[in-house]
C-alpha positions as CSV (number, residue, x, y, z in Angstrom):
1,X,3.7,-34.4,-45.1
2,X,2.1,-31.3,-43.7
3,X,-0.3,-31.6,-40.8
4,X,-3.3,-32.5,-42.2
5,X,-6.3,-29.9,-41.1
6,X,-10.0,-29.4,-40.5
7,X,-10.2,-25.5,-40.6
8,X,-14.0,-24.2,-41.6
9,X,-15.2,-28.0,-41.5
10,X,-17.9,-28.7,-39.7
11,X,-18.5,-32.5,-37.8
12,X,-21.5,-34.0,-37.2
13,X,-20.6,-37.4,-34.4
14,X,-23.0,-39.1,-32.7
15,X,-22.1,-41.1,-29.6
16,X,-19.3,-38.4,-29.4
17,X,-19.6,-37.9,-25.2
18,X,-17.6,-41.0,-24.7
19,X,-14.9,-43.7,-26.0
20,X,-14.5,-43.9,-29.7
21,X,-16.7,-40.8,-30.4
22,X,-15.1,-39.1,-28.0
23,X,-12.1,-39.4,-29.4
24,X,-12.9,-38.8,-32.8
25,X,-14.4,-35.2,-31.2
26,X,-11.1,-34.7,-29.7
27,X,-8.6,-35.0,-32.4
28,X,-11.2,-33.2,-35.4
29,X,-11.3,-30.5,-33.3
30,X,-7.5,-30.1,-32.5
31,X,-7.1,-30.1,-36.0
32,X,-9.8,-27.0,-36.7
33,X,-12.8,-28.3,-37.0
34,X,-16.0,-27.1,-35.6
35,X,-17.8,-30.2,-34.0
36,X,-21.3,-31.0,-33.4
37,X,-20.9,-33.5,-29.9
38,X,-24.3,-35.5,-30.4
39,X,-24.8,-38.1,-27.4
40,X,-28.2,-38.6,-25.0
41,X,-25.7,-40.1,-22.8
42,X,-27.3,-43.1,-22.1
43,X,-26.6,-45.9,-20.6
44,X,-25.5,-49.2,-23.1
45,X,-29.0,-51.0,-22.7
46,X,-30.0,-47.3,-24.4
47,X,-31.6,-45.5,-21.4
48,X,-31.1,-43.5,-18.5
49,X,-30.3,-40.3,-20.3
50,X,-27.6,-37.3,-19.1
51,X,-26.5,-34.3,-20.8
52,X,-23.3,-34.5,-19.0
53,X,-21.2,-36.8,-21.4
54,X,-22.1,-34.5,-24.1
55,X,-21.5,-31.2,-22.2
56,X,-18.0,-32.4,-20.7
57,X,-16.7,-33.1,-24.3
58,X,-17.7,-29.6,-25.6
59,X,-16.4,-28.2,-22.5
60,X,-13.3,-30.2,-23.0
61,X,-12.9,-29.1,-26.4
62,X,-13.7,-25.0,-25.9
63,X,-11.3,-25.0,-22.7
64,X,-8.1,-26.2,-25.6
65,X,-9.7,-23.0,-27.7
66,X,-11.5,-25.3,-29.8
67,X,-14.9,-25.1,-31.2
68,X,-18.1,-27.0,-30.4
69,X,-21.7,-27.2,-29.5
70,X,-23.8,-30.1,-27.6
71,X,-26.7,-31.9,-29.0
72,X,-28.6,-34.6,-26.8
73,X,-31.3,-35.5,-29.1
74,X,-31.1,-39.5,-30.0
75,X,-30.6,-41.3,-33.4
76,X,-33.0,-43.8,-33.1
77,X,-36.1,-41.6,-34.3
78,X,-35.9,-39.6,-37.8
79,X,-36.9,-36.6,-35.7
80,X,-34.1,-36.9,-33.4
81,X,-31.8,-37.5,-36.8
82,X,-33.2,-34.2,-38.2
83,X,-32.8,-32.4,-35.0
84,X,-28.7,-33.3,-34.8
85,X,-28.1,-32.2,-38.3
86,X,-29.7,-29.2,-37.5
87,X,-27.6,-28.3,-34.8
88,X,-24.7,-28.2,-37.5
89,X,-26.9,-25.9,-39.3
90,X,-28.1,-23.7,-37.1
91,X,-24.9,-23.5,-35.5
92,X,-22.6,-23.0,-38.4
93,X,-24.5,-23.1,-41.0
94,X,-23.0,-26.0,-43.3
95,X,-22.4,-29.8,-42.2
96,X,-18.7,-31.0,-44.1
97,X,-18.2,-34.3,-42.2
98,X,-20.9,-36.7,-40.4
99,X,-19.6,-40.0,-37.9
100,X,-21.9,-42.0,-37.6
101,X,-20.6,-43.6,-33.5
102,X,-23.9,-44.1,-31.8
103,X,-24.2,-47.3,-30.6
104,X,-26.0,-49.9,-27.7
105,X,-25.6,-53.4,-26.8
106,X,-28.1,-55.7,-25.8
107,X,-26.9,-59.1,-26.1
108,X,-28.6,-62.5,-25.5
109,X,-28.4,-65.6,-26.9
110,X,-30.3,-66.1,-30.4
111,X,-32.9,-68.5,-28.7
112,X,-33.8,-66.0,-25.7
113,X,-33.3,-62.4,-28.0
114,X,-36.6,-60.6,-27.5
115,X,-37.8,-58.5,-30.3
116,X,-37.5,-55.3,-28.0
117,X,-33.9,-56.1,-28.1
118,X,-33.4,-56.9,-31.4
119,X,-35.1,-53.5,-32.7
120,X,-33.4,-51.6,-30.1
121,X,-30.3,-52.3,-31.0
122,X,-31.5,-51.9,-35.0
123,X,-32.5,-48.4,-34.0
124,X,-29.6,-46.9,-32.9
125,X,-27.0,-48.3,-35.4
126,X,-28.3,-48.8,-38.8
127,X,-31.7,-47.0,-38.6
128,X,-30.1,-44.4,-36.7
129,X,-27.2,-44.0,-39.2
130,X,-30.4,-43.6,-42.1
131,X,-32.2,-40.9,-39.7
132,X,-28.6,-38.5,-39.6
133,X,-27.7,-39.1,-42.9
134,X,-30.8,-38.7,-45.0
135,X,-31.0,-35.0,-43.8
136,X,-27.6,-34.4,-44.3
137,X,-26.5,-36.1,-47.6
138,X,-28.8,-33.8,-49.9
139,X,-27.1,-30.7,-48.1
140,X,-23.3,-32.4,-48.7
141,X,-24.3,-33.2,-52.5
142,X,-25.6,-29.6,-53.1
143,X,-22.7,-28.3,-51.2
144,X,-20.8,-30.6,-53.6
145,X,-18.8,-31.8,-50.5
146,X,-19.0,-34.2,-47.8
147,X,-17.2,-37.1,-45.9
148,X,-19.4,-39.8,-44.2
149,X,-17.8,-42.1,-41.9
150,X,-20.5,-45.2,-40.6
151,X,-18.9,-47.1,-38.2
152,X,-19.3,-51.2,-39.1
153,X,-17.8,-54.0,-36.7
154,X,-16.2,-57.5,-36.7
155,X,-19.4,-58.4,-35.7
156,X,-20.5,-57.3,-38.4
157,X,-18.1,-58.8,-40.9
158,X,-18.1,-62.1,-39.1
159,X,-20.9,-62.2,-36.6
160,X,-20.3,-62.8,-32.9
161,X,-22.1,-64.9,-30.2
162,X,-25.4,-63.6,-28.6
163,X,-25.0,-60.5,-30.8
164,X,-28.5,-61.0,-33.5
165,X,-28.7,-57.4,-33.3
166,X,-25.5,-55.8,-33.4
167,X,-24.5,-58.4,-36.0
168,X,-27.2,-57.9,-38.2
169,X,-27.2,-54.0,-37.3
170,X,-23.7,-54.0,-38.0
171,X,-24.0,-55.7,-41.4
172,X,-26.5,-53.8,-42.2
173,X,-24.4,-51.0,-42.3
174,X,-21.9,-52.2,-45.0
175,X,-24.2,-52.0,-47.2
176,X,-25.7,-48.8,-46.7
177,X,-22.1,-47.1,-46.5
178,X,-21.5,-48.6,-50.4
179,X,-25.1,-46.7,-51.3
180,X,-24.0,-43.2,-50.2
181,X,-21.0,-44.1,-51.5
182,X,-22.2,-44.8,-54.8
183,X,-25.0,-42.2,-55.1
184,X,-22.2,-39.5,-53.6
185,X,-19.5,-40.7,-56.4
186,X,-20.1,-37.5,-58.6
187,X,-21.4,-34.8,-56.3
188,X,-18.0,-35.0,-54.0
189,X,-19.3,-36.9,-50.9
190,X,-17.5,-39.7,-49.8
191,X,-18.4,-42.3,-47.6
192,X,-16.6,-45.0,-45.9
193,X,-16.8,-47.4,-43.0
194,X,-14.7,-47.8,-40.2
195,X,-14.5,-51.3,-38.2
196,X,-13.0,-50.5,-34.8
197,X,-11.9,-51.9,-31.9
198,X,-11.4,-50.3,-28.4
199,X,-11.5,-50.9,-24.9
200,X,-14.4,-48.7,-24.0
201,X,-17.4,-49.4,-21.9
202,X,-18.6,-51.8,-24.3
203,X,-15.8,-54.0,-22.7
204,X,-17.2,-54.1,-19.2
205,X,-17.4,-57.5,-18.3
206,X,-14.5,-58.8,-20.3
207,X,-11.3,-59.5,-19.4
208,X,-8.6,-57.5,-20.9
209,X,-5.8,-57.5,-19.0
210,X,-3.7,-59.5,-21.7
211,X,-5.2,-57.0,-24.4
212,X,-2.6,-54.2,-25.9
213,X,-2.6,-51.1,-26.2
214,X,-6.3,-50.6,-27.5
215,X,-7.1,-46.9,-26.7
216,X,-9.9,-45.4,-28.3
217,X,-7.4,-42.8,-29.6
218,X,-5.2,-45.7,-31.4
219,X,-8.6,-45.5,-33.7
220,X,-8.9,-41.8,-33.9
221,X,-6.7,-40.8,-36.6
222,X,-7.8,-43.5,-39.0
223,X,-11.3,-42.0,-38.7
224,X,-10.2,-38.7,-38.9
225,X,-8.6,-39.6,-42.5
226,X,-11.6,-41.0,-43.7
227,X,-13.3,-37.4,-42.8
228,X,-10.1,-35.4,-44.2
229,X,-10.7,-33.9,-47.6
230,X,-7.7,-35.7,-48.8
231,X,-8.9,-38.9,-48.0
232,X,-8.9,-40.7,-51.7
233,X,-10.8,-43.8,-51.1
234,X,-14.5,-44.4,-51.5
235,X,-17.3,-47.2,-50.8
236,X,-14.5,-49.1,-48.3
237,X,-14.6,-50.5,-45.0
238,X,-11.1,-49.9,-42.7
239,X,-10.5,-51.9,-39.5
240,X,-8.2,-50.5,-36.5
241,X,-7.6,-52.5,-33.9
242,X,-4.9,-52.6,-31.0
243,X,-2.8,-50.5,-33.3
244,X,-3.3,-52.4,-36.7
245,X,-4.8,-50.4,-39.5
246,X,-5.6,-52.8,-42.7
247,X,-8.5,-52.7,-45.3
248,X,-11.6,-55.6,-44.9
249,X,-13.3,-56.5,-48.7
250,X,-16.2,-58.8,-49.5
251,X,-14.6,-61.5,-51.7
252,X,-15.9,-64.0,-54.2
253,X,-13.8,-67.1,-55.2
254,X,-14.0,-67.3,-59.1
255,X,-16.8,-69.9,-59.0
256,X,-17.7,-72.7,-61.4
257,X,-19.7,-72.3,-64.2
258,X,-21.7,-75.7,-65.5
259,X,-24.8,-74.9,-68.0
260,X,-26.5,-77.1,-65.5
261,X,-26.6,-78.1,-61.8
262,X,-27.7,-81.2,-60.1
263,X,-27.8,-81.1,-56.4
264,X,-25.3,-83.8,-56.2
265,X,-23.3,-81.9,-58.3
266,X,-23.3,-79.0,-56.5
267,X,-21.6,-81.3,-53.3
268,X,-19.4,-82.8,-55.7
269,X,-17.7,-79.3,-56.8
270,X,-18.0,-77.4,-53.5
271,X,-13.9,-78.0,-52.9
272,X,-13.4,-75.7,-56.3
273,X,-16.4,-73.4,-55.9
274,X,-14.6,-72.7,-52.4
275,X,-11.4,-72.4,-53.9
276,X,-10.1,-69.0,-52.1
277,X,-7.1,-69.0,-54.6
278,X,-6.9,-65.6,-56.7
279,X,-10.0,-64.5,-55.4
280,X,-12.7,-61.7,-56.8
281,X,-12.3,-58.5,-55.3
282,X,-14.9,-56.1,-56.8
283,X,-14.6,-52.7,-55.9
284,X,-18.3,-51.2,-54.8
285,X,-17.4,-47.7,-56.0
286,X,-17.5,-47.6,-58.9
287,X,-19.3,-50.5,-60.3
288,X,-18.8,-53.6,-58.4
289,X,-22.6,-54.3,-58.3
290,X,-22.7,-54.4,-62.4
291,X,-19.1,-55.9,-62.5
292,X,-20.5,-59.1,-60.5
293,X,-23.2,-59.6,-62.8
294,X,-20.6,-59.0,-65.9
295,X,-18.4,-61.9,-64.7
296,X,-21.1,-64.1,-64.1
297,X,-22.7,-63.8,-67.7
298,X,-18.6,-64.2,-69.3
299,X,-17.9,-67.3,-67.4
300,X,-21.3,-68.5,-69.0
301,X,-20.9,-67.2,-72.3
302,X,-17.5,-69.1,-72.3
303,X,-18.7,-71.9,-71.0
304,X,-15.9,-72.1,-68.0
305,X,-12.8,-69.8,-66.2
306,X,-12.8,-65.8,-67.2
């Protein structure tokens, strides 16, 4: 296969001064793209700002002959959101690829979360990921091109102790990547999630000497797929961890279908409502919210098993 290329592409990525989105930076721009480094370059509580993470990345990038500007403005207001896009446009003109990276962590236990916390956190992933890409996503349709890349998280997918926020934050996201993804189906933008898993700051604190190999830049070139023009997937969700690329799904097990329910029936069939055995896997793009609801109404017009 020939090296796959970003020449005349231009990248938005937030959170791009360190770890993950520093690495995504890295290798986009290697590859020819012209890269917007967004990052306030603050500390993972959210504050404390410096240019210098930001700055050191573009620098990094220009001193390999690369291409690449700073922006320090934040996600978490839609006037920062604006602001980053426009950087990409007043910069270069056009915005091809946006990475949604930002991120902060402020965990607690459920019972002591505080609402600061909670919206904090809710700010800078998933209303953060809104404020970048409702300025850009009217420019990619009309450009009839563009590759969004929100970044999800085990967390996410299955939750995680004294993580409300991120969880929530991170599930939030799953379902606002299968939107774009759907509303970008027929103008050429494409959007994906990625669910990653490095050691970056995020695991101060933790143990990891027993980890492998988890280098932010094991993640990097699944990311940089997703953003590639080639990239033939749509409304999907990729993990990479430790070296292990693999696709994530929502499932359903194909259900039971009575006319109607008692309670005590319900607990009675829960062993073959939770049978996991040939499971449902409805694809979001193109129709998986319409294919749900078209199962469900066969099985009851049959009167059992589709």
């Amino acid at each position: 296969m020939s090296e796959l290329r970003f020449d005349d592409r231009v990248a938005v990525i937030t959170g791009a001064g360190r770890g993950l989105g520093r690495a995504y930076a890295l290798l986009l721009a290697a590859r020819g793209a012209r890269i917007v480094v967004n990052d306030p370059g603050v500390s993972m509580k959210g504050d404390h700002s410096d240019a210098g993470p930001a700055q050191d990345v573009v620098a990094e990038i220009r001193a390999a002959g690369g291409e690449a500007v700073a922006c320090t403005e934040s996600v978490a207001t839609p006037e920062g959101g604006k602001a980053i896009i426009d950087a990409a446009l007043d910069n270069y003109r056009r915005i091809d690829i946006l990475i949604h990276n930002a991120g902060t962590v402020r965990g607690a236990p459920l019972k002591e979360m505080t609402q600061e916390d909670f919206d904090t956190v809710l700010d800078v992933h998933l209303r953060g990921a809104f404020h970048v890409v409702r300025p850009a996503f009217p420019i990619m349709c009309a450009a009839g091109y563009g590759r969004v890349v929100l970044t999800t998280s085990i967390g996410g997918l299955y939750g995680s102790y004294n993580q409300a926020n991120y969880s929530a934050a991170k599930g939030g996201l799953i379902g606002l990547s299968h939107v774009i993804a759907l509303e970008g189906a027929a103008e050429g933008v494409k959007c994906n999630a990625i669910v990653p898993a490095a050691v970056t700051r995020m695991a101060e604190g933790i143990d990891t000497s027993v980890y492998p190999p988890m280098e932010p830049e094991l993640v990097a070139p699944a990311v940089a797929w997703l953003a590639h023009e080639s990239c033939s997937i749509t409304g999907e969700m990729l993990t990479s961890i430790a070296g292990r690329v693999a696709k994530a799904y929502i499932v359903e097990t194909r259900g039971v279908y009575q006319p109607s329910w008692t309670i005590e029936e319900v607990a009675q069939q829960m062993a073959a409502i939770g049978d996991g055995r040939d499971p449902l896997i409805l694809a979001p793009v193109p129709s998986g919210h319409a294919d749900h609801i078209k199962y469900s109404f066969e099985m009851a017009r049959k009167g059992g098993a589709v």
